[in-house]
matplotlib code that plots the C-alpha trace (Angstrom):
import matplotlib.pyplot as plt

x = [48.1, 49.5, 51.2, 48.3, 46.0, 48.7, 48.3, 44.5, 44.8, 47.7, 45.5, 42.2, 44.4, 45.9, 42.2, 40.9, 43.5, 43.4, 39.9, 40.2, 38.4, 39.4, 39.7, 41.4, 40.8, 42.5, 45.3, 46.2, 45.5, 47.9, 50.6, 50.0, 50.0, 53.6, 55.0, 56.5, 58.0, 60.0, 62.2, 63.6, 61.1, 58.5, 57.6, 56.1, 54.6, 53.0, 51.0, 49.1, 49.1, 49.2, 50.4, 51.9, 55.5, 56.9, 60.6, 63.5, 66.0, 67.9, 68.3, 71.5, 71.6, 70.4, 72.7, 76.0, 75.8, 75.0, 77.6, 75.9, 76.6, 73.5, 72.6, 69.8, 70.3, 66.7, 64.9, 63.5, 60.5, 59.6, 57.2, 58.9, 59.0, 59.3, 56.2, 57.2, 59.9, 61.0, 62.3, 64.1, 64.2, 67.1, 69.5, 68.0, 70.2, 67.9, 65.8, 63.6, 61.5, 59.4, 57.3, 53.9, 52.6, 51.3, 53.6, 57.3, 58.8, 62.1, 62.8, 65.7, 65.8, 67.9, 69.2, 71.9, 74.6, 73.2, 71.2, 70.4, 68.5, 66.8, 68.1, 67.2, 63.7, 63.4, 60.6, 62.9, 65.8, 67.3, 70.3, 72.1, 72.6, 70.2, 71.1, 68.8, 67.7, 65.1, 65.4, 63.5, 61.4, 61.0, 58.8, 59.0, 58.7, 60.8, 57.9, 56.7, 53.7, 52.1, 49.9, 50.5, 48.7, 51.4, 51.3, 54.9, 55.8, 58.9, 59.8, 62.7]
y = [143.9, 144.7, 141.6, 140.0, 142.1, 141.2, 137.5, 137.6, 139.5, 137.5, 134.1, 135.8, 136.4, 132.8, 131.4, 133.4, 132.3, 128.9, 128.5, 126.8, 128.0, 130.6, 129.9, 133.4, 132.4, 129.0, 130.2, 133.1, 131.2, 128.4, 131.2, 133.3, 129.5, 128.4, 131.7, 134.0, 136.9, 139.3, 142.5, 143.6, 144.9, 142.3, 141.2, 137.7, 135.8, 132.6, 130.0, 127.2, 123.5, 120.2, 117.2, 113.6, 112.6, 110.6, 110.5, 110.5, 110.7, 113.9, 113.3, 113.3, 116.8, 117.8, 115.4, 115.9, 120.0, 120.4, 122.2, 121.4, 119.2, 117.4, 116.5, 115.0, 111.5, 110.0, 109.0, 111.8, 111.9, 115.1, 115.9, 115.6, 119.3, 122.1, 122.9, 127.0, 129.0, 132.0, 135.3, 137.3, 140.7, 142.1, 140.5, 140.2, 140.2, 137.5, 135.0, 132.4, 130.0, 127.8, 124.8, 124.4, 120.7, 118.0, 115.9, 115.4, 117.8, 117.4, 120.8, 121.3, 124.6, 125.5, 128.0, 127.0, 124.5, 125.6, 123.8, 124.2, 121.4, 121.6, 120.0, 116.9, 117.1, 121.1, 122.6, 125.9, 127.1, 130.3, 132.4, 135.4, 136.5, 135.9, 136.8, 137.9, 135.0, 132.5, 129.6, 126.3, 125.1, 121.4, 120.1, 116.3, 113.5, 110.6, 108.4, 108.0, 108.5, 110.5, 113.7, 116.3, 119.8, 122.5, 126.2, 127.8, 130.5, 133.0, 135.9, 138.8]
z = [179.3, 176.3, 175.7, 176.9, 173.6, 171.4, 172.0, 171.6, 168.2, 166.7, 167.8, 166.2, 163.2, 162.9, 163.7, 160.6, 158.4, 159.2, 160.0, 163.4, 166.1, 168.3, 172.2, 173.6, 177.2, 177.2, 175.4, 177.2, 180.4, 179.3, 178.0, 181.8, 183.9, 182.4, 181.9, 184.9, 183.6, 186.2, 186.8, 189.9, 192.6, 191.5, 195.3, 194.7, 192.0, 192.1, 189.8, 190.3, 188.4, 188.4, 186.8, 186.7, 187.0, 183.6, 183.4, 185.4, 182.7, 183.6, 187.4, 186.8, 185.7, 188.8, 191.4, 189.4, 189.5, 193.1, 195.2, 198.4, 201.3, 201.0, 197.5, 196.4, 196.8, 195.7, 192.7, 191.1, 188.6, 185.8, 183.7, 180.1, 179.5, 182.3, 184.1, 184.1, 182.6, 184.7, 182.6, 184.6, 182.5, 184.6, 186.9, 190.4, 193.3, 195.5, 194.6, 195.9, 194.3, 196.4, 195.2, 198.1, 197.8, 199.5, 197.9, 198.3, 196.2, 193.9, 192.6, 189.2, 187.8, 184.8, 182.7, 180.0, 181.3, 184.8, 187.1, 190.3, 192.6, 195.8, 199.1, 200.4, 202.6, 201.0, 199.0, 197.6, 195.8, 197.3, 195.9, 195.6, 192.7, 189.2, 186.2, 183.3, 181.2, 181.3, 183.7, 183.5, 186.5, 186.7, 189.6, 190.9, 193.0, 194.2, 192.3, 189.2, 187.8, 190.7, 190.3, 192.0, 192.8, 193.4, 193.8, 192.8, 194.5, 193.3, 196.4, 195.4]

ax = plt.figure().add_subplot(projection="3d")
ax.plot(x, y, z, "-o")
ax.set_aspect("equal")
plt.show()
């Protein structure tokens, strides 16, 4: 809450001083949509979006790093920037983050020289161990230039 009044008063501040207009519910909704922001003992979190698949120009990233048995084989399409970014305020011992669609679902997360990549024919990304930091969330398809409704769902 605070961060949230904060956010409202520095935007009211910047509106004045520039003299555009001042939206507060669009920008904090935008700031709370992308954002999840977690310690330990959280529970679940989830948000909501949607949007269309442009690029799959760091695919790579995702098949090369992979320790598993099965990794990702296909195509995979992003958005050009992350769709969320996870802050984990502490290290957290268990993690899951799980992306609900109707769509086939390519999921890349990373944090620094880390990434980590969903299984073939899997929706989530489960691990031990987390450590504090922020983590980008990428969400995908095999095809380009399809939209996609999606609720992300993160579980301690």
């Amino acid at each position: 809450m605070l961060r949230s009044t904060g956010l409202l008063i520095g935007t009211a501040i910047l509106s004045l001083i520039i003299g555009c207009p001042m939206n507060p519910a669009s920008v904090d909704d935008d700031l709370l949509s992308f954002s999840v922001v977690v310690g330990g003992g959280f529970g679940v979190a989830e948000r909501e979006g949607d949007f269309t698949t442009s690029t799959n120009d760091n695919v790579f990233d995702c098949r090369s790093t992979s320790m598993r048995d099965d990794l990702l084989t296909q195509n995979a399409f992003f958005a050009a920037a992350p769709n969320h970014r996870l802050t984990l305020t502490e290290a957290i011992a268990g993690l899951s983050v799980q992306v609900i669609s109707n769509s086939e679902i390519v999921l890349w997360i990373r944090n620094g020289s880390n990434n980590f990549c969903n299984r073939a024919n899997e929706n989530s990304i489960s691990r031990g161990s987390w450590s504090a930091g922020d983590y980008d969330i990428f969400i995908g398809t095999p095809d380009p230039n399809e939209t996609i409704e999606y609720t992300l769902r993160i579980t301690e």
